[in-house]
Every structure is written in structure tokens, then in C-alpha cells.
C-alpha positions in Angstrom: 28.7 -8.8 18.4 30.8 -6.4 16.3 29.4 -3.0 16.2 30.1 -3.0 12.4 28.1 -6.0 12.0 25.1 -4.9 14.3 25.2 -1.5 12.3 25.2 -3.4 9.0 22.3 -5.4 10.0 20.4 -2.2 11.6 20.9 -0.3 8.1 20.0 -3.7 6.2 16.7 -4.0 7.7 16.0 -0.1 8.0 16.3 -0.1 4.0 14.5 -3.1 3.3 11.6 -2.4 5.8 11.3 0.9 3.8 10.1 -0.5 1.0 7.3 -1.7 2.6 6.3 2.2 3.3 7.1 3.7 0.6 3.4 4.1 -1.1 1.7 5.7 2.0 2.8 9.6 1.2 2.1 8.3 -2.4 -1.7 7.5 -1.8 -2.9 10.3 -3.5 -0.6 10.6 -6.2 -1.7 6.8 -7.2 -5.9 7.7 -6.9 -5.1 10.1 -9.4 -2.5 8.1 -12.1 -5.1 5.3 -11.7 -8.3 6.7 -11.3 -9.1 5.2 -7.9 -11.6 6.4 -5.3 -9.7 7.7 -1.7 -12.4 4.7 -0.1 -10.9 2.1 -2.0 -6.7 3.5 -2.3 -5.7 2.2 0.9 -6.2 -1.0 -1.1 -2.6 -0.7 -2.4 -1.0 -0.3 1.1 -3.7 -3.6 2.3 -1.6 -5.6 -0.6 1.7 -5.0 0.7 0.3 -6.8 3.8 -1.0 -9.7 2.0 2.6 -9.6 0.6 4.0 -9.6 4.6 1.7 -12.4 5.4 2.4 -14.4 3.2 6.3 -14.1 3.3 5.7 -14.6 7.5 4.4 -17.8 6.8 6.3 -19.2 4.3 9.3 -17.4 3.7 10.9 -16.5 7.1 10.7 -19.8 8.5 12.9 -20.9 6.4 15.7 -19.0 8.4 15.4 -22.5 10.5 16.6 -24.9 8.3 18.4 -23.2 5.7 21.4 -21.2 5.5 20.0 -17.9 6.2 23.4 -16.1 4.1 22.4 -18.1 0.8 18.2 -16.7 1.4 18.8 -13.7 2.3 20.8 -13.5 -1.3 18.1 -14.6 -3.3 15.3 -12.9 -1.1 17.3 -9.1 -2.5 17.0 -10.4 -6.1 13.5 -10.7 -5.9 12.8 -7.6 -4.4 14.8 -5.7 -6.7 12.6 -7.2 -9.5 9.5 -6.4 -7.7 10.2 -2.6 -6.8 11.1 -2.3 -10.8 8.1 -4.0 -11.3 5.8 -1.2 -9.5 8.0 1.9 -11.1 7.2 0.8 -15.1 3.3 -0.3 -13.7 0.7 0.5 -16.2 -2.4 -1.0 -14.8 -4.2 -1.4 -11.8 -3.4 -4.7 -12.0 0.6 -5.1 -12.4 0.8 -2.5 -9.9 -1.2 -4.5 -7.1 1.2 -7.5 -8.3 4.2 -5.3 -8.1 3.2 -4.1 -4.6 2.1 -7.7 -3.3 6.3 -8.3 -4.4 7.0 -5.8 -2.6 5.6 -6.5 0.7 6.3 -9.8 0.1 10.3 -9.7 -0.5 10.6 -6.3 2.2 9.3 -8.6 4.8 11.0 -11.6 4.3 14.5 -9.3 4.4 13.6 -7.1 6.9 12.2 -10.6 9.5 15.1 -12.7 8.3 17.6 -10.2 9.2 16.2 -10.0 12.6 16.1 -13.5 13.6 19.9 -13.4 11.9 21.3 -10.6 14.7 19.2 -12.5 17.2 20.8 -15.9 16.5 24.1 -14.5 16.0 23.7 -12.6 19.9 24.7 -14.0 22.9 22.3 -14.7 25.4 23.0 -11.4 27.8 23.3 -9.2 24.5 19.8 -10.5 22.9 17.5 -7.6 23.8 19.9 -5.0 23.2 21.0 -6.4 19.9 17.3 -6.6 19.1 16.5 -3.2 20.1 19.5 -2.0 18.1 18.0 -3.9 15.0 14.7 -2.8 14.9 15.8 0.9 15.6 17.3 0.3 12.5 13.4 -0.7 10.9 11.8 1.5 12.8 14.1 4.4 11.6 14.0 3.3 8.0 10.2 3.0 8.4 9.6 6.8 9.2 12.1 7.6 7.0 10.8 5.9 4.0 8.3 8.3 4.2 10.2 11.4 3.7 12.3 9.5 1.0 9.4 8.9 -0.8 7.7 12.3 -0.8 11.2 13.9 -1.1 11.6 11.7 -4.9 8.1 11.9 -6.0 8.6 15.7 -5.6 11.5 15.7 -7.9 11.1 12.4 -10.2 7.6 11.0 -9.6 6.0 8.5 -8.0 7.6 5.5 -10.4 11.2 7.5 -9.6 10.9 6.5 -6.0 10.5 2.6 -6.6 12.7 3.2 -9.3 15.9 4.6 -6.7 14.8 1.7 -4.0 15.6 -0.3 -6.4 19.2 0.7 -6.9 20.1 1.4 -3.3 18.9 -2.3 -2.1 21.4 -3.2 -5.3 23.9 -1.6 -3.6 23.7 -2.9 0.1 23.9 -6.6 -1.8 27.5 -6.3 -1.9 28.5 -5.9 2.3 25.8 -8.0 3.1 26.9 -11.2 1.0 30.7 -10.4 2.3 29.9 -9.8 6.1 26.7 -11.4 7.0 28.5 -14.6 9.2 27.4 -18.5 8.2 26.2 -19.2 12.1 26.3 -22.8 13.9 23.3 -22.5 15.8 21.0 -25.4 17.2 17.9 -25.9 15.0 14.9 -28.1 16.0 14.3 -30.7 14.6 11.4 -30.4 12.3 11.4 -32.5 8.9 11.3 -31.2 5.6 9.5 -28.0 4.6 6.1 -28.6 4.8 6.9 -30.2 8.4 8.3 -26.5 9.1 5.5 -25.0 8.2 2.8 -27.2 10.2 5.0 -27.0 13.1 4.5 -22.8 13.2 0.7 -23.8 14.4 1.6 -25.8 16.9 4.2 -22.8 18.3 1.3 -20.9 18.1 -0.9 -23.0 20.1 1.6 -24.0 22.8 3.6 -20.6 23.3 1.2 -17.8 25.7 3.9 -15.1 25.2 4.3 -15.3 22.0 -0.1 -15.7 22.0 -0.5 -12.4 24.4 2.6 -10.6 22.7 0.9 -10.8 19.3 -2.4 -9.8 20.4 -0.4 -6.4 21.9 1.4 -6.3 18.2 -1.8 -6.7 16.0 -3.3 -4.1 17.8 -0.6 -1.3 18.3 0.4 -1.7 14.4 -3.4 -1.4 13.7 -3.0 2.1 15.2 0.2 3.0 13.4 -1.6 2.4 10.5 -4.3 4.2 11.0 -2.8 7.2 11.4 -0.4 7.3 8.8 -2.0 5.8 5.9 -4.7 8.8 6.5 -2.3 11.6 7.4 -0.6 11.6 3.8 -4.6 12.4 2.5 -5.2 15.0 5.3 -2.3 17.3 4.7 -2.4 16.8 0.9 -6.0 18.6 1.0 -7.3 21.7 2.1 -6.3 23.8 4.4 -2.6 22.9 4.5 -2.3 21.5 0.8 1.3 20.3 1.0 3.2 18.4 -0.9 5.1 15.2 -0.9 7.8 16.3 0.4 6.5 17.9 3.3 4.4 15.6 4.2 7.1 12.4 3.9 9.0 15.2 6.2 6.8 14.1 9.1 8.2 10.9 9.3 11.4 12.1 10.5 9.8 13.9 13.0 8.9 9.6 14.6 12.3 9.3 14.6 12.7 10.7 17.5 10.6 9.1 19.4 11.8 6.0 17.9 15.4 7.0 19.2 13.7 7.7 22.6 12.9 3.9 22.6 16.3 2.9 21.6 17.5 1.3 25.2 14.0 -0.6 25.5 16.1 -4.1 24.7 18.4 -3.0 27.5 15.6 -2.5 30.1 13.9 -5.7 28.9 17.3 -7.3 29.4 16.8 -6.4 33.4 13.7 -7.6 33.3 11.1 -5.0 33.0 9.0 -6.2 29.9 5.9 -5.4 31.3 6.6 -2.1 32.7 7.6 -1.1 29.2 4.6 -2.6 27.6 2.1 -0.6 30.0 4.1 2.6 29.7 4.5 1.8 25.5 0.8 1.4 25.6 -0.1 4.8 27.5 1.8 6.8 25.4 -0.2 4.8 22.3 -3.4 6.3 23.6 -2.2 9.4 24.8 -0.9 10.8 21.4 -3.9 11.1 19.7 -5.1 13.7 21.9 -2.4 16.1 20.3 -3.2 14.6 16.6 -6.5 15.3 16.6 -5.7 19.1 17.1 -3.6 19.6 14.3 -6.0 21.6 12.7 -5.1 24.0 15.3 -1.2 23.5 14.9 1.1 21.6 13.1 3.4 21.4 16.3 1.0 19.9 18.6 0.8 16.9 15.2 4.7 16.6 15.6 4.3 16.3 19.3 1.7 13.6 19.0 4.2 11.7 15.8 6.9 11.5 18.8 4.5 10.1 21.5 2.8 7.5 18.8 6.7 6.5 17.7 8.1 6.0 20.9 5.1 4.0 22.0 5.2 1.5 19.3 8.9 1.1 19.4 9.1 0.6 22.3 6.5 -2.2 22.7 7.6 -4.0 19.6 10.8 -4.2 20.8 9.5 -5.6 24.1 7.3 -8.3 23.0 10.1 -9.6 20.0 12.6 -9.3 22.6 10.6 -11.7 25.1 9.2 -13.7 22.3 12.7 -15.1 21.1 13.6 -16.2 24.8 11.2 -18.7 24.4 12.9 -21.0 21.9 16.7 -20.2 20.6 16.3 -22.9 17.7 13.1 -21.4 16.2 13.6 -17.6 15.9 12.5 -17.6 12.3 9.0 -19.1 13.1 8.7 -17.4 16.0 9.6 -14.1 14.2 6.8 -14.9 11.5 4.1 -16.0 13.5 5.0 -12.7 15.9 4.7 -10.7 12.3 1.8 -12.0 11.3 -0.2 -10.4 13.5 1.6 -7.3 12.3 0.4 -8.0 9.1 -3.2 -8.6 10.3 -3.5 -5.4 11.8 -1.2 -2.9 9.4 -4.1 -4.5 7.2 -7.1 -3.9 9.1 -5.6 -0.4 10.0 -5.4 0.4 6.1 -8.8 -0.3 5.4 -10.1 1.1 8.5 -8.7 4.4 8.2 -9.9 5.6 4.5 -13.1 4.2 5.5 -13.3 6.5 8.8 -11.4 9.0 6.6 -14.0 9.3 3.9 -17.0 9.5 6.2 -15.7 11.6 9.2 -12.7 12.8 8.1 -9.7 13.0 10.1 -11.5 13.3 13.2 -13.2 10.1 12.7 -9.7 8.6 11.9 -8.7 9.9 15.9 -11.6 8.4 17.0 -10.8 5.5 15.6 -7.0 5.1 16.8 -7.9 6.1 20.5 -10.8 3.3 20.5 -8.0 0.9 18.8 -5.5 2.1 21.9 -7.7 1.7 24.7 -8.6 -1.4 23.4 -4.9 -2.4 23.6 -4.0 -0.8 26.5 -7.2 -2.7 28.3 -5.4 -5.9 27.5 -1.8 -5.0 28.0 -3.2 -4.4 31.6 -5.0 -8.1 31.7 -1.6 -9.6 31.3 -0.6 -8.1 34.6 -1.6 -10.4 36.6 0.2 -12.5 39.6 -0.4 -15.5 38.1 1.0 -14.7 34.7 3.3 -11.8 35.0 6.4 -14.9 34.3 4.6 -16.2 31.4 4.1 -12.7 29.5 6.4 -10.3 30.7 
């Protein structure tokens, strides 16, 4: 693959996945404009997931029968509208609309674009295209949160969505003239609603993509949960900062995200499930650091980097595995992989201002290391003779 190309699609999905992100070192800055309790606030962030789900379901499998150039064209129209949507919201109500868009359209980009590099890869280049590609995510994923608190700072909550908006207008342009029209295989599948029923029976037949998203709804359920609460811990007493410190904090994950950046390459040579149990060590062991931030901010960043690399690292893993499995279905495979992303960004929203509210941010590190143990437990049930080739 070109490396202009593989960079276009790694900056593509970085800004669209950003979107997605944007409200988190918001949080309080919404409770206020719209009078909502910190309990119930991480309600915004869970409707950006119900906006992934349902885009992983019936949006990105459409990357299987369609031309993917054409859809990803009208998939950047719509979220333009919906980001403009959220910056002139007025209500409670057209803001939970304009943030279900959101998700929605972000997804459905950010998904389609990876199961785009992946089909346009050659077969000994897959992983390491793939890792390449969702550095770019992952990057713009921390990033959106220093973007977001950098512009709220300076033009307000609405001025972020408002600036998202532009800058996805201005990646239409390279995107409709390099993005390639690819000949690649597809399955054989009906019409639409054929696709559709077909994802369930992917599901049901396919164990790595099965134990693979197990591993994702679990290690996004503890990305969640710590930053969805760290924009309320650092906004309050002692430190007090504001948005543009604590979106700064994001960058600090890019590090670790870089760290992760030859995982595709290692999977390439075949050691998936080393990665995964090493990913899935470092998931646990950063909240040790996290939880003493009270004591310093550095031992925080130290943790940020472990958490980052972690989760990069094992996403990149289990899609890279994952689209192995069936060359002509990368677009259902990708949504049914996500999916479980979106279940557990979902459950880690809710969970997190609800261990927030009642034990503060302690309770929230309690919470993340029972979540990584949890996945770390069953990470090391997949090692196994007998189905190390089917899941690693």
C-alpha cells in the first residue's frame, strides 16, 4: 500500500473517531449548561454508544456489498450535520439526538475506513496496515480530548462541535479523490436484510471473533471508566483545572499508544496471544499509579501511558486476528467486533459516575482493576493447547 494512502486513511479515522470523544473533558461543562446531576451526565457519553451500536449493526456492513468510496461520502455529510446539530443544541433533548448522530456517523467512518485499509492490504501487510490505522484512532481518540478542552477554553463547549464540524468538511476533499474503488471478493449474501441476518450467524460460528470480543468489551469497559471520571476528578477540588489541562492528559496516552504502534507487525509473526496477555497486564497494572494521583500528577501520567499502550495494543491484536478469518466479510466482521466495544464504552460510562458519585475516584480504581482482572482472567483461559490456533 502507498504510504500516502495508509497515512490518509490513519488521519481519516483519527479525526472521525474523535468525534466520538469529544464530550468527555466536556462533562461538566454540559451538567452545568443543562442542569444535569454528575449521577446521571455520563448519560450523554452512554448515547454516543447507542449511536456506535447502532451504526455497527447496520451501517458498517454495508462496506460488503456496496461501494465503500460512494458510503463513506454520504456517511461525512451526515456527520457534519450531526456535530452542527450538538453545537446550536438548546435542550436536553436535541442535544442527546445530536450526540446519538454523532456516535452514530463517527463510527460508521471511523469502522468503514478500517475494513477499507484492511481490504485494500495484501495478505502479508494486513496486521501492520491495521496497526498503522488504528494508531491513527487511537491517536485521534486521546487527542480529541485535548482538542476539546483546548476549544472549550477559548470558544465554549458548542465552539468545539462547531470546529469538528469544519475540519471533517475539509478531509472530504482527499478522501473522495484518493480513497481507491477496490475489486475485492464479497460473499455472497442477498440483499440488505440478508446482510444483516447473516452478522448472527458470523457471530455464532466464528470463536475468535466470539473470545476476541469478549477481550474488547471488557478492556474498552476500562478505558471508559477511567476517562469519563477523570475529566470530573481534576475539574474539582484540589487540582481545579480547567479544560484545557485536563484534555492535555490525553496526549500524555499517546505515547503509550505509539509504544503499541508495531503490535500488527508482531501479530503478523504470529504472537497474538503473547500480546494479548502482556496488553492485558499492563491494563491491570496501571491503575495502581492512577489511584495515587492524589499524591502526584506524574505517577497519573505514568499510569495514562501503561492504560494506552495496553489497550492499543490488544485492540490491534484481536482486529488484526479477527479479519483473517473471512477476507469477503471485513465490514461484518468489523461491526460485530465493535459492538462489543460499544457494549462496554457503555457500561463503563454508566459504571464510572455511579462509582464516582458514591466513592469517588477511589471507587472508580476499584472498579477498573476489578474490570481488568476480570479480563485478564479470561485472556488467560484462551491459552490453552487445545485452542491457542483458534484464538490467537
Amino acid at each position: 500500500m502507498p504510504r500516502g494512502l495508509l497515512l490518509l486513511f490513519a488521519m481519516a479515522s483519527g479525526l472521525s473517531v474523535a468525534n466520538v470523544y469529544y464530550a468527555q473533558p466536556l462533562l461538566d461543562a454540559l451538567a452545568l449548561e443543562f442542569s444535569i446531576g454528575h449521577a446521571a451526565v455520563g448519560g450523554v457519553v452512554t448515547m454516543t454508544q447507542v449511536g456506535c451500536a447502532v451504526a455497527l449493526l447496520f451501517v458498517v456492513p454495508l462496506g460488503d456489498i456496496v461501494d465503500r468510496r460512494c458510503l463513506m461520502g454520504v456517511q461525512l455529510l451526515a456527520l457534519v450535520g450531526a456535530l452542527v446539530l450538538v453545537g446550536v443544541a438548546q435542550s436536553i433533548p436535541v442535544l442527546l439526538v445530536g450526540m446519538l448522530g454523532v456516535g452514530l456517523s463517527g463510527t460508521a467512518m471511523t469502522q468503514g475506513l478500517l475494513a477499507y485499509a484492511a481490504s485494500a492490504a495484501s495478505a502479508r501487510e494486513q496486521g501492520s496496515v491495521i496497526g498503522v490505522t488504528q494508531g491513527g484512532v487511537f491517536i485521534g481518540l486521546l487527542s480529541a480530548r485535548a482538542f476539546s478542552g483546548a476549544i472549550s477554553d477559548l470558544a465554549g463547549w458548542r465552539g468545539v462541535y462547531f470546529v469538528a464540524a469544519l475540519l471533517m468538511a475539509a478531509i472530504a476533499v482527499p478522501l473522495w479523490r484518493r480513497l481507491p474503488k477496490l475489486a475485492h471478493a464479497h460473499e455472497t449474501v442477498g440483499g440488505y436484510w440478508q446482510l444483516i441476518a447473516s452478522m448472527f450467524w458470523l457471530l455464532r460460528r466464528e470463536p475468535v471473533l466470539q473470545a476476541r470480543g469478549m477481550l474488547a468489551l471488557l478492556m474498552f469497559a476500562v478505558l471508559n471508566i477511567f476517562w469519563s471520571a477523570l475529566a470530573l476528578a481534576l475539574a474539582t477540588p484540589p487540582f481545579s483545572l480547567p479544560h484545557t489541562a485536563i484534555g492535555a492528559f490525553g496526549l500524555v496516552g499517546v505515547a503509550g499508544a505509539l509504544a503499541a504502534a508495531r503490535t500488527g507487525r508482531w501479530v503478523d509473526r504470529g504472537y497474538g496471544q503473547r500480546v494479548t496477555m502482556g496488553a492485558l497486564v499492563l491494563l491491570l497494572v496501571s491503575w495502581w499509579p492512577t489511584s495515587q494521583m492524589y499524591g502526584s500528577l506524574w505517577l497519573l501520567a505514568i499510569g495514562i501511558v501503561l492504560l494506552d499502550a495496553g489497550g492499543q495494543a490488544l485492540h490491534v491484536t484481536n482486529q488484526s486476528l479477527i479479519l483473517r478469518t473471512r477476507p469477503g466479510a471485513n465490514g461484518r466482521l468489523i461491526g460485530l467486533y465493535m459492538l462489543f466495544y460499544a457494549v462496554g464504552s457503555g457500561l463503563g460510562a454508566l459504571g464510572t459516575t455511579v462509582a464516582y458519585a458514591h466513592g469517588g475516584w477511589q471507587g472508580v480504581c476499584l472498579l477498573g482493576s476489578a474490570v481488568s482482572l476480570l479480563a485478564l482472567a479470561f485472556g488467560a483461559s484462551l491459552w490453552r493447547p487445545t485452542t491457542v490456533s483458534k484464538v490467537a
